[in-house]
PDB file of the backbone (N, CA, C, O) and the ligand in Angstrom, with CONECT records:
HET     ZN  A 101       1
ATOM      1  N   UNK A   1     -17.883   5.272   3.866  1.00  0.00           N
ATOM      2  CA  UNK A   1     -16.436   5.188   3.862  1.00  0.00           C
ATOM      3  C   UNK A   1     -15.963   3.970   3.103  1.00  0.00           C
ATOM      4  O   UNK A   1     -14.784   3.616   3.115  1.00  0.00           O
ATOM      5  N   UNK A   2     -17.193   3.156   2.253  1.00  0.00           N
ATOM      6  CA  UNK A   2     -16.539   2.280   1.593  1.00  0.00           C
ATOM      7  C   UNK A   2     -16.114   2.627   0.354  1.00  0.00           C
ATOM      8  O   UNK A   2     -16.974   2.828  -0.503  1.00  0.00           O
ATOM      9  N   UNK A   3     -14.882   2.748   0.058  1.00  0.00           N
ATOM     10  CA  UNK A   3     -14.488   2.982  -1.552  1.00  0.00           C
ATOM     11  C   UNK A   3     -13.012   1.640  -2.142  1.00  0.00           C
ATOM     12  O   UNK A   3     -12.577   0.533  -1.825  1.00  0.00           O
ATOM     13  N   UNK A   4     -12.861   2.335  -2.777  1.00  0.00           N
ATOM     14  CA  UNK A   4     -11.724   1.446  -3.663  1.00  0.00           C
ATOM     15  C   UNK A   4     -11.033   0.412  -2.642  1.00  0.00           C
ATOM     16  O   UNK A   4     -10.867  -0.801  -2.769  1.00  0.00           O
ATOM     17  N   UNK A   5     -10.665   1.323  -1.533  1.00  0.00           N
ATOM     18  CA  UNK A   5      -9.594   0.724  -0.669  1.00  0.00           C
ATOM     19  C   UNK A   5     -10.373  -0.255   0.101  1.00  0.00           C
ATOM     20  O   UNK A   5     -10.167  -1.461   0.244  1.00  0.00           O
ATOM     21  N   UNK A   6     -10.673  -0.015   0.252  1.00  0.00           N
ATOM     22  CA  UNK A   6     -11.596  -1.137   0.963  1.00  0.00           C
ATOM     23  C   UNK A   6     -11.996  -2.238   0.396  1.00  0.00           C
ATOM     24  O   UNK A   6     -11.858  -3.301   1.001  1.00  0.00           O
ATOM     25  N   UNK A   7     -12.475  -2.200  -0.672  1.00  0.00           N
ATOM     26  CA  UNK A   7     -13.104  -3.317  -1.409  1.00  0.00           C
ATOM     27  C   UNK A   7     -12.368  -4.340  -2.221  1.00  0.00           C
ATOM     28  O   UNK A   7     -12.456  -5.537  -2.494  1.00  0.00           O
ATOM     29  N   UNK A   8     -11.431  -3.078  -2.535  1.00  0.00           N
ATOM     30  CA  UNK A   8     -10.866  -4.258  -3.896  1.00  0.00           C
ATOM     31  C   UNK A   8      -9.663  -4.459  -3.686  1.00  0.00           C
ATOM     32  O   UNK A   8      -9.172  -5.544  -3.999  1.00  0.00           O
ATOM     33  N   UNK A   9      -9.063  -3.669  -3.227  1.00  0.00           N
ATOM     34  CA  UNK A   9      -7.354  -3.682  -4.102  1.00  0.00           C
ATOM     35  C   UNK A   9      -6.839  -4.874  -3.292  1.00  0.00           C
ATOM     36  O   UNK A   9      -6.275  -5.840  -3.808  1.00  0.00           O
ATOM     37  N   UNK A  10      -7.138  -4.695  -1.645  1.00  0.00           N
ATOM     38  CA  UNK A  10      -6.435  -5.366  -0.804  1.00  0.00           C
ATOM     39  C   UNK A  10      -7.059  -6.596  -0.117  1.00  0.00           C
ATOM     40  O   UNK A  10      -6.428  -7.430   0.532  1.00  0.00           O
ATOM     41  N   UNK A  11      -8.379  -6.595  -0.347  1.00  0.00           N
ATOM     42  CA  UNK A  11      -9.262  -7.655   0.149  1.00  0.00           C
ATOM     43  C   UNK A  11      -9.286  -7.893   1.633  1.00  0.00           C
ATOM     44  O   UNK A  11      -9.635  -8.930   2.197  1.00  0.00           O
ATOM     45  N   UNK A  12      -8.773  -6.537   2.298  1.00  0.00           N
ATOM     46  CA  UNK A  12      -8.683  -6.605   3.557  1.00  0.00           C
ATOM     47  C   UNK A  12      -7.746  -7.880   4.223  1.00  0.00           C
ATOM     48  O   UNK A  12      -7.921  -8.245   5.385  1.00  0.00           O
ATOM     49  N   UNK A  13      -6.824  -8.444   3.405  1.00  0.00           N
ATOM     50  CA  UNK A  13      -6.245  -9.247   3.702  1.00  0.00           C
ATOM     51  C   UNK A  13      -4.453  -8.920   4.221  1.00  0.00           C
ATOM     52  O   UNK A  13      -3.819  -8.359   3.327  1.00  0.00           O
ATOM     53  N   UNK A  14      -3.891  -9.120   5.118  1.00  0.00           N
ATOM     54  CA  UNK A  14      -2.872  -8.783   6.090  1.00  0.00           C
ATOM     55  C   UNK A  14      -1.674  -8.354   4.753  1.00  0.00           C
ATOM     56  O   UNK A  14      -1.850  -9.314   4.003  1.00  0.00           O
ATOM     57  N   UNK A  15      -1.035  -7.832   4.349  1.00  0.00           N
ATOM     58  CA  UNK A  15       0.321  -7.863   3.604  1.00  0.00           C
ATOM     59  C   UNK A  15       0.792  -9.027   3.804  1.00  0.00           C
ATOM     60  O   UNK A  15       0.845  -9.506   4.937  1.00  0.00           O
ATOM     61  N   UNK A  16       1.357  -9.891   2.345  1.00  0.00           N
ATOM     62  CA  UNK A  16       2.063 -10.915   2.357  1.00  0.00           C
ATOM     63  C   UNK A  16       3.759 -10.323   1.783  1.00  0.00           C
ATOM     64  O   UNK A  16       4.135  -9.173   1.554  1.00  0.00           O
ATOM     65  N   UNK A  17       4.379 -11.416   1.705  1.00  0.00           N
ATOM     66  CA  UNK A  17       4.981 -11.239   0.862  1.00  0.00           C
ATOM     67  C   UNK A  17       5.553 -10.583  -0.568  1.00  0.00           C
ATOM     68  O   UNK A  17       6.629 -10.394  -1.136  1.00  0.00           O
ATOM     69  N   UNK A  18       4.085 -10.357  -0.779  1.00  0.00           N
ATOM     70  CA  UNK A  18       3.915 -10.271  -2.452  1.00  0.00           C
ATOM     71  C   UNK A  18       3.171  -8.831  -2.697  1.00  0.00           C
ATOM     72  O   UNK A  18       2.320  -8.387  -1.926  1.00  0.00           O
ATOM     73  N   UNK A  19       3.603  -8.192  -3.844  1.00  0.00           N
ATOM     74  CA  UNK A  19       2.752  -7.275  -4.153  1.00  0.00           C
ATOM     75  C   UNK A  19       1.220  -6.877  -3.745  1.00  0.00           C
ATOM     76  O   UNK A  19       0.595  -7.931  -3.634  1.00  0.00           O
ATOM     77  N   UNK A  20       0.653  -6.117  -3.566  1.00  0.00           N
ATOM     78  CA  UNK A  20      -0.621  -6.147  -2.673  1.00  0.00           C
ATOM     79  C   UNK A  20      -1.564  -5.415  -3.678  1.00  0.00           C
ATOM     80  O   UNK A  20      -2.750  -5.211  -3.417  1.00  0.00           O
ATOM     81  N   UNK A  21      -0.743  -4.889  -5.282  1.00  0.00           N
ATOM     82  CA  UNK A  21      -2.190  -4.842  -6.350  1.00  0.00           C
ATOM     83  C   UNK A  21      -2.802  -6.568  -6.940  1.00  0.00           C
ATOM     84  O   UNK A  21      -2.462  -7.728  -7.176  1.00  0.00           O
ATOM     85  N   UNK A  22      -3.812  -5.696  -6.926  1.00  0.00           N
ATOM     86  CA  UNK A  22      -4.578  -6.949  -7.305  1.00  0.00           C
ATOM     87  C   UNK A  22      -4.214  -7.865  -8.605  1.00  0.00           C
ATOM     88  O   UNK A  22      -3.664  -7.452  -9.626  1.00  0.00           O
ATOM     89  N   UNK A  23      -4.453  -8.608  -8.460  1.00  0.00           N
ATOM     90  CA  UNK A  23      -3.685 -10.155  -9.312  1.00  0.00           C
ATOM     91  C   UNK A  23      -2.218  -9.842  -9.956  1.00  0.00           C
ATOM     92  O   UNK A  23      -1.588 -10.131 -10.973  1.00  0.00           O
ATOM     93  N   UNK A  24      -2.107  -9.346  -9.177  1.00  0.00           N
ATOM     94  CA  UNK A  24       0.069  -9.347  -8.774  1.00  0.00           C
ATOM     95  C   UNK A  24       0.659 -10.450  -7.787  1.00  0.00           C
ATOM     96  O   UNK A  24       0.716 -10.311  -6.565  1.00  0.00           O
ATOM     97  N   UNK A  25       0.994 -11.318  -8.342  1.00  0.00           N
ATOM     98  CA  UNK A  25       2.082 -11.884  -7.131  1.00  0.00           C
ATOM     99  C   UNK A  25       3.012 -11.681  -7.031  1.00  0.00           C
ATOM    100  O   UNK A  25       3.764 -12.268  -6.252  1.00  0.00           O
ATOM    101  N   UNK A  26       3.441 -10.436  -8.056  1.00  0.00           N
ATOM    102  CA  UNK A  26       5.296 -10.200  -7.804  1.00  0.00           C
ATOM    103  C   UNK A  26       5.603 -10.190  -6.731  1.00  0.00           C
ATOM    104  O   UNK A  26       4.759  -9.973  -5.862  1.00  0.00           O
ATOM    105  N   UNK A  27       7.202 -10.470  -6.354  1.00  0.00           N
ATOM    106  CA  UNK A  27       8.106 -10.190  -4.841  1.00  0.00           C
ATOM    107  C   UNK A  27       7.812  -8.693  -4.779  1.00  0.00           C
ATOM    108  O   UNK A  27       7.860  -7.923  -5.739  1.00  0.00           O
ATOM    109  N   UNK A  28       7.502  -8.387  -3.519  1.00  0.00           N
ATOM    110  CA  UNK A  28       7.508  -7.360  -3.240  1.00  0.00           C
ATOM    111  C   UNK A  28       9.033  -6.762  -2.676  1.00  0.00           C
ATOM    112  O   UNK A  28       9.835  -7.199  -1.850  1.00  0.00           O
ATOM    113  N   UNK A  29       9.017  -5.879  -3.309  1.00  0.00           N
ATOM    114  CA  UNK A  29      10.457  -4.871  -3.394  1.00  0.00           C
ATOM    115  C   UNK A  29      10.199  -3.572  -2.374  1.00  0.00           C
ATOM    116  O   UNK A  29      11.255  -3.047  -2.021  1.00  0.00           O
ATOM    117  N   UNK A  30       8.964  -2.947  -1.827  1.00  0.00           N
ATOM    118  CA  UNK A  30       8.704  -1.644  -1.585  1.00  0.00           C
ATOM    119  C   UNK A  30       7.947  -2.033  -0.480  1.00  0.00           C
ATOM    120  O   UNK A  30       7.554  -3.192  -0.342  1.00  0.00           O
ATOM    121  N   UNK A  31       7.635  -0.815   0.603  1.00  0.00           N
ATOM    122  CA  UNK A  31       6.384  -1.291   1.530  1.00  0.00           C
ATOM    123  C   UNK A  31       6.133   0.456   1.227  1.00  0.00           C
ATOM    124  O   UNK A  31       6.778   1.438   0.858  1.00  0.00           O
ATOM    125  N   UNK A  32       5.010   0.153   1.575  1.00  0.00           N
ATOM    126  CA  UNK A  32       4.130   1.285   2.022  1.00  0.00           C
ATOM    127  C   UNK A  32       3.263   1.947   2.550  1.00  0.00           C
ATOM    128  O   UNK A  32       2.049   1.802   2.408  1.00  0.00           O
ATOM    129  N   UNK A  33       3.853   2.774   3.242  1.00  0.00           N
ATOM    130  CA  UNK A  33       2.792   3.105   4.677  1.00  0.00           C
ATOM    131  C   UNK A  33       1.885   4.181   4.960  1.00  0.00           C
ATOM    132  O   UNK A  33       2.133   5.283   5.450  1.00  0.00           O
ATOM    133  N   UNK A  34       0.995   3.779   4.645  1.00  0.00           N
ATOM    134  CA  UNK A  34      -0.206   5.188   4.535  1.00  0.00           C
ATOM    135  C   UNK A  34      -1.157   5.091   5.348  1.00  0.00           C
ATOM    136  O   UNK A  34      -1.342   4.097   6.050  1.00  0.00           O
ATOM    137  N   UNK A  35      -2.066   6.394   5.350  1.00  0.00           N
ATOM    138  CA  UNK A  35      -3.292   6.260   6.222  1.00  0.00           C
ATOM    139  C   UNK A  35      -4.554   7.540   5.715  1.00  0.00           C
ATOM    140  O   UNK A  35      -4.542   8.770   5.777  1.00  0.00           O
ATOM    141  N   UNK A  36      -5.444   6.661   5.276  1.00  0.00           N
ATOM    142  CA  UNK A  36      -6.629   7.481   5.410  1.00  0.00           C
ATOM    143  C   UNK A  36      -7.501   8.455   6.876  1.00  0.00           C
ATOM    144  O   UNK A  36      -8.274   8.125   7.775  1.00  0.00           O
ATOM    145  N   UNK A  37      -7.023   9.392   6.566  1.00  0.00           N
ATOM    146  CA  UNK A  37      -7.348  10.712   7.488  1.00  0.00           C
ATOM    147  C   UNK A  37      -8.645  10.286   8.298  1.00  0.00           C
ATOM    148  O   UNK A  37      -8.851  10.081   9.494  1.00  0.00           O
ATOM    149  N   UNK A  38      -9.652  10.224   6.847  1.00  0.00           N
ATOM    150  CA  UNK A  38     -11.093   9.920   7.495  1.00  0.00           C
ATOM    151  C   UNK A  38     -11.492   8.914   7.983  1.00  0.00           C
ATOM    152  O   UNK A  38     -12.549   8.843   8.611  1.00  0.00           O
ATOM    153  N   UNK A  39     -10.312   7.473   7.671  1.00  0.00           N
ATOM    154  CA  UNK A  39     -11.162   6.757   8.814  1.00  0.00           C
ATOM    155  C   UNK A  39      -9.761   6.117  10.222  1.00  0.00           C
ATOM    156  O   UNK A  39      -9.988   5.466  11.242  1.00  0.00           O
ATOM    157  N   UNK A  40      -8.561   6.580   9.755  1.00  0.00           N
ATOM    158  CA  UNK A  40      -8.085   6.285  10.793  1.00  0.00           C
ATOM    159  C   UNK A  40      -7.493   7.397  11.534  1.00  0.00           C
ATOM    160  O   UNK A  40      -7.397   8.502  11.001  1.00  0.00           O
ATOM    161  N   UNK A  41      -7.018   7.143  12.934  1.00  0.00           N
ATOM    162  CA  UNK A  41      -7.061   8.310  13.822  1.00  0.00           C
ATOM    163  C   UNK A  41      -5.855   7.884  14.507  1.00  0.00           C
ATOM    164  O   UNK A  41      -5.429   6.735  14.625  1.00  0.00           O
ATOM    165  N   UNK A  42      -5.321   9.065  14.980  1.00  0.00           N
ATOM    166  CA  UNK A  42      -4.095   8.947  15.741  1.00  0.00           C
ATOM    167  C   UNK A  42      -2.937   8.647  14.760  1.00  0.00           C
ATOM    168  O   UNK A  42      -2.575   9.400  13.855  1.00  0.00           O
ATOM    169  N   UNK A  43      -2.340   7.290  15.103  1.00  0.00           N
ATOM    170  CA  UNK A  43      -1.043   7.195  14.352  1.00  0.00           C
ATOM    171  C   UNK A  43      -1.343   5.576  13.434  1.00  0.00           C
ATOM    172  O   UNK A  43      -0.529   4.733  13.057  1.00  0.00           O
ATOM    173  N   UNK A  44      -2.914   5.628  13.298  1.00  0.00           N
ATOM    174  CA  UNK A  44      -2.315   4.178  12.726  1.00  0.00           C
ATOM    175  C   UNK A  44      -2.727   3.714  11.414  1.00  0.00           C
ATOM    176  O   UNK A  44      -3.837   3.267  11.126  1.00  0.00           O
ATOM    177  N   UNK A  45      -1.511   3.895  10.480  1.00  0.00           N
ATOM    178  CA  UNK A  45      -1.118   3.429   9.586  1.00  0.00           C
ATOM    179  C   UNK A  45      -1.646   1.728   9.290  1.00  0.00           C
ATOM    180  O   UNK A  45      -1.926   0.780  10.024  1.00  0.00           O
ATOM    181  N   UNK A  46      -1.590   1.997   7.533  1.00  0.00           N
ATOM    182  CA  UNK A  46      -1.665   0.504   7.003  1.00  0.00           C
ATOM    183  C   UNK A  46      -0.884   0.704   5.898  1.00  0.00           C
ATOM    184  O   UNK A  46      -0.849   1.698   5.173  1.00  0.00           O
ATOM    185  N   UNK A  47      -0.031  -0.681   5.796  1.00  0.00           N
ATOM    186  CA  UNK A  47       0.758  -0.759   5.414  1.00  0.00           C
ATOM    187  C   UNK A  47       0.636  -1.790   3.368  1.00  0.00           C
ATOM    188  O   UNK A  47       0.031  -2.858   3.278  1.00  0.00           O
ATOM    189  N   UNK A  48       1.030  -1.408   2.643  1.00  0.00           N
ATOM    190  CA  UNK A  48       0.923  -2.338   1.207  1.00  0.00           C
ATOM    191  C   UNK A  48       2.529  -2.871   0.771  1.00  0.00           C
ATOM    192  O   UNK A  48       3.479  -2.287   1.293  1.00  0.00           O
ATOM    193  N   UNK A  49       2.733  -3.797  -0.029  1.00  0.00           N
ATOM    194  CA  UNK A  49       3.709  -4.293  -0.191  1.00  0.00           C
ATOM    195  C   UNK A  49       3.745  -4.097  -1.848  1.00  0.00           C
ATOM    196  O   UNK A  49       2.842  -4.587  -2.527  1.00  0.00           O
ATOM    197  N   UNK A  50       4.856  -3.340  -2.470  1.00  0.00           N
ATOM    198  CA  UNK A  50       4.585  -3.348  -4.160  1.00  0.00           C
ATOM    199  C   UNK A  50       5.765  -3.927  -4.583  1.00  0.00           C
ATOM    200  O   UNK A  50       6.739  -4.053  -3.840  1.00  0.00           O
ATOM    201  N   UNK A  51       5.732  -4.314  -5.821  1.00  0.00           N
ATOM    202  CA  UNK A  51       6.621  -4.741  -6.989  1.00  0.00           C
ATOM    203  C   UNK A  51       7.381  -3.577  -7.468  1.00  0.00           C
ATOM    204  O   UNK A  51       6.741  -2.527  -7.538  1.00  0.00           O
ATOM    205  N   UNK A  52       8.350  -3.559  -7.736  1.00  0.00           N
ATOM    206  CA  UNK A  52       9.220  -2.825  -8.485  1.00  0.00           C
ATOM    207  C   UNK A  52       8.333  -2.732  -9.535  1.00  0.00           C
ATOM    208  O   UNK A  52       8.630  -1.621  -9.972  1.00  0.00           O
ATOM    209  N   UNK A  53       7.263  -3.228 -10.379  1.00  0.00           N
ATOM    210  CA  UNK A  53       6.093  -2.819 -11.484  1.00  0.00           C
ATOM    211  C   UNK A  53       5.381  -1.478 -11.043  1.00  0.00           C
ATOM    212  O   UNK A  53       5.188  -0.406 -11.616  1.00  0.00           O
ATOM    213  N   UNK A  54       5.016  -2.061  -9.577  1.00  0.00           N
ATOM    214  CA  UNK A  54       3.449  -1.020  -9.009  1.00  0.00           C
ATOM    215  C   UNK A  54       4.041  -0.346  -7.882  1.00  0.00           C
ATOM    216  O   UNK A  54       3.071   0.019  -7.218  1.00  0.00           O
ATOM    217  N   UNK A  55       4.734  -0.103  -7.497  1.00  0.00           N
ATOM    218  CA  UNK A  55       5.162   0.977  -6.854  1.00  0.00           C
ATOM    219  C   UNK A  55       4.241   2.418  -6.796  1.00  0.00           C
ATOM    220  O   UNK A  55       3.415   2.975  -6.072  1.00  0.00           O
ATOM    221  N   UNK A  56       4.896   2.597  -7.932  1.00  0.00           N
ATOM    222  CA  UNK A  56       4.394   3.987  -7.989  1.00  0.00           C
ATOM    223  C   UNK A  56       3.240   4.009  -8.467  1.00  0.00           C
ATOM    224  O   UNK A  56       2.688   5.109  -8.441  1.00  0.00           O
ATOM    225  N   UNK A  57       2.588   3.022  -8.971  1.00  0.00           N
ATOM    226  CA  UNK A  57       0.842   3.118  -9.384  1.00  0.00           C
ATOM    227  C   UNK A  57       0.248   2.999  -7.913  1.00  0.00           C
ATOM    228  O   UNK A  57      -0.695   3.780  -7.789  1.00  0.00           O
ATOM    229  N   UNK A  58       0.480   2.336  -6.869  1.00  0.00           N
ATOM    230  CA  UNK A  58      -0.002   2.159  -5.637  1.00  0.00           C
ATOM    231  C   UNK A  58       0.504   3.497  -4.668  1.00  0.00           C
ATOM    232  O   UNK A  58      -0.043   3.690  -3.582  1.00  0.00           O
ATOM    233  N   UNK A  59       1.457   4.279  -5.104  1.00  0.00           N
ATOM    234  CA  UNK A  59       1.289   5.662  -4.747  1.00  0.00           C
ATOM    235  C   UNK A  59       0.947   6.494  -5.186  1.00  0.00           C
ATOM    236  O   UNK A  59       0.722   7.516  -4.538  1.00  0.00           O
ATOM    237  N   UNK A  60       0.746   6.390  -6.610  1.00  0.00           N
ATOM    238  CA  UNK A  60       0.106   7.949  -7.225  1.00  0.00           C
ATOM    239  C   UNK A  60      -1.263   7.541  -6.800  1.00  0.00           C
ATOM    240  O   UNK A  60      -1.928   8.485  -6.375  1.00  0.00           O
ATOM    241  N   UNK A  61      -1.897   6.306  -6.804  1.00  0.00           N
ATOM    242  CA  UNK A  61      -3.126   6.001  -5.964  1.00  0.00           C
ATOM    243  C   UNK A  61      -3.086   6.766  -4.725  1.00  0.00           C
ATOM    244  O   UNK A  61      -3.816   7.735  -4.517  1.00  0.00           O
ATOM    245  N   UNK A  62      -2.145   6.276  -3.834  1.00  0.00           N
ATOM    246  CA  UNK A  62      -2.861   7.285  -2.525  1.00  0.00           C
ATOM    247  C   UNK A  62      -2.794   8.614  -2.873  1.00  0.00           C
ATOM    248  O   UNK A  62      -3.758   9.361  -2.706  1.00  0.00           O
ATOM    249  N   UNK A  63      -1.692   9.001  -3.366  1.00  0.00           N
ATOM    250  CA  UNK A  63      -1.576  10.421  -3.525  1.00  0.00           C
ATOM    251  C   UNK A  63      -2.235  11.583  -3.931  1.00  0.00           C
ATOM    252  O   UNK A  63      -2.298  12.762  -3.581  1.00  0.00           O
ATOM    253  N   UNK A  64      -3.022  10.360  -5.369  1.00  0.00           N
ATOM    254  CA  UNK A  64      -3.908  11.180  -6.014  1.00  0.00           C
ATOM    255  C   UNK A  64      -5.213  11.269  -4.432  1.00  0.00           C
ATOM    256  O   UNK A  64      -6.016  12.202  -4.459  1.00  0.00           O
ATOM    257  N   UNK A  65      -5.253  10.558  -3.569  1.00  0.00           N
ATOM    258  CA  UNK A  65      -6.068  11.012  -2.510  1.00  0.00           C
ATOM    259  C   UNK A  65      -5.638  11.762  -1.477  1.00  0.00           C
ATOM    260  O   UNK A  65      -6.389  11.834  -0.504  1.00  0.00           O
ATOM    261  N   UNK A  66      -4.450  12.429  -1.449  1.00  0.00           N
ATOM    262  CA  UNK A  66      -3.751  13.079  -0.465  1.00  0.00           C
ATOM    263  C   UNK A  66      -3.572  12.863   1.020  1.00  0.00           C
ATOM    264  O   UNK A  66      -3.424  13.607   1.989  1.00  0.00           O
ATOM    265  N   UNK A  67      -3.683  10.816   0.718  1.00  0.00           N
ATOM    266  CA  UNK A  67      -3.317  10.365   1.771  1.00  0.00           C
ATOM    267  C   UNK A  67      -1.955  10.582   2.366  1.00  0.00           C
ATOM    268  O   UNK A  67      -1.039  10.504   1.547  1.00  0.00           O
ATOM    269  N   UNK A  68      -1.525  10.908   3.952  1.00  0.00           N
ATOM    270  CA  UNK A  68      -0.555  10.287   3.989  1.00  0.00           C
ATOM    271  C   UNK A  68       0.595   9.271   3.875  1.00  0.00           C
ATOM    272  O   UNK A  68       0.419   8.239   4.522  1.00  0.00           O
ATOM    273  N   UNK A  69       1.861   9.377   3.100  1.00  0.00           N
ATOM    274  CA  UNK A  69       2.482   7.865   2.756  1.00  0.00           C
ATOM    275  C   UNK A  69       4.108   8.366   3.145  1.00  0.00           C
ATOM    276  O   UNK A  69       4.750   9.381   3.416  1.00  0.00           O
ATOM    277  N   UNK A  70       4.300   6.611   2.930  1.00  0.00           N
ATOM    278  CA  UNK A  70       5.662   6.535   2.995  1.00  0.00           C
ATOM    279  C   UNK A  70       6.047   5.637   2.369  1.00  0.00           C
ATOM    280  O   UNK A  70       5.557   4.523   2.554  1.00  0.00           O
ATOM    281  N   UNK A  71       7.223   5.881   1.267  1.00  0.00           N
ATOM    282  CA  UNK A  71       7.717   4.692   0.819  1.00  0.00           C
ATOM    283  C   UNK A  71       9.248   4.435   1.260  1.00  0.00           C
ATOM    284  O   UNK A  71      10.220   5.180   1.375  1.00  0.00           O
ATOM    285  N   UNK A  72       9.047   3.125   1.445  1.00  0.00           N
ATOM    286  CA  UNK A  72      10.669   2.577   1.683  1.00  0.00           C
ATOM    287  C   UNK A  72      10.933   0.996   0.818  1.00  0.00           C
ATOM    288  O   UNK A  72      10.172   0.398   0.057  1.00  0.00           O
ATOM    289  N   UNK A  73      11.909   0.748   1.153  1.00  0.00           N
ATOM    290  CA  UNK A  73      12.905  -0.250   0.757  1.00  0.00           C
ATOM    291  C   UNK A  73      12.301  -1.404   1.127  1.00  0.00           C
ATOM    292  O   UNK A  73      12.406  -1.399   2.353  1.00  0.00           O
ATOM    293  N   UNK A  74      11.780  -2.307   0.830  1.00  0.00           N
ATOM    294  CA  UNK A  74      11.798  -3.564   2.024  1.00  0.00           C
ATOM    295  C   UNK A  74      13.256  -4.254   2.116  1.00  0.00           C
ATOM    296  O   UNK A  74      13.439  -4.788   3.210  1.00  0.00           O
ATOM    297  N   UNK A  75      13.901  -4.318   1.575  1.00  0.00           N
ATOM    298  CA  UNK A  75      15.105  -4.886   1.842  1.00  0.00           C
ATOM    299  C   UNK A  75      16.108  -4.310   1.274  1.00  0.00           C
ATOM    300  O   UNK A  75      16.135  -4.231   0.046  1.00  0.00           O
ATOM    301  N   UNK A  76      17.190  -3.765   2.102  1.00  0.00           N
ATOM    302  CA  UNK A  76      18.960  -3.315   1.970  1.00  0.00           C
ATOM    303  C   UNK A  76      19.406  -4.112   1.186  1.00  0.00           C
ATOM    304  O   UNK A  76      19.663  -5.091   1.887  1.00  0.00           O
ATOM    305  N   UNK A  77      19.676  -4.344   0.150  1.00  0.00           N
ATOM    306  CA  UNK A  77      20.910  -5.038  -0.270  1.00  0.00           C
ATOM    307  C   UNK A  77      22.342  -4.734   0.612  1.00  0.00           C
ATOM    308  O   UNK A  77      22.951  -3.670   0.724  1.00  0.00           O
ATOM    309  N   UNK A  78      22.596  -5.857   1.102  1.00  0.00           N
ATOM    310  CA  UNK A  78      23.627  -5.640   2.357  1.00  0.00           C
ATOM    311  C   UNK A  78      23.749  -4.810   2.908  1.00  0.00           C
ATOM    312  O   UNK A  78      24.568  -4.794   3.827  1.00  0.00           O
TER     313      UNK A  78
HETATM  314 ZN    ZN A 101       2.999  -5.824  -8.517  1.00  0.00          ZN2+
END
């Protein structure tokens, strides 16, 4: 069960602030909430933080795995 996700992108390290592809520090603009079928169970989600850049490269990533996702806003403008 070790592949991409695991190893690289996120370094297993908590969501910061900042974009969560690798050597991105953009502000993160997006969160995103997905979950691999095969190794998590029930309801629990992990979450990535993208740039208005990687957004959608960090979802056609899951997607192209037919993970479950969700994208939202991280922040309302008012
Ligand atoms: Zn980014």
């Amino acid at each position: 069960m070790t592949d991409l996700i695991g190893m690289g992108l996120l370094g297993g390290a908590l969501p910061r602030e900042a974009c969560s592809r690798a050597a991105c520090s953009a502000d993160a603009r997006w969160r995103i909430d997905w979950r691999n079928p095969r190794i998590h169970t029930g309801e629990r989600f992990k979450t990535w933080l993208a740039c208005d850049e990687h957004v959608d490269y960090l979802r056609d990533f899951l997607a192209a795995r037919e993970f479950p996702l969700t994208v939202s806003a991280l922040e309302d403008a008012s």
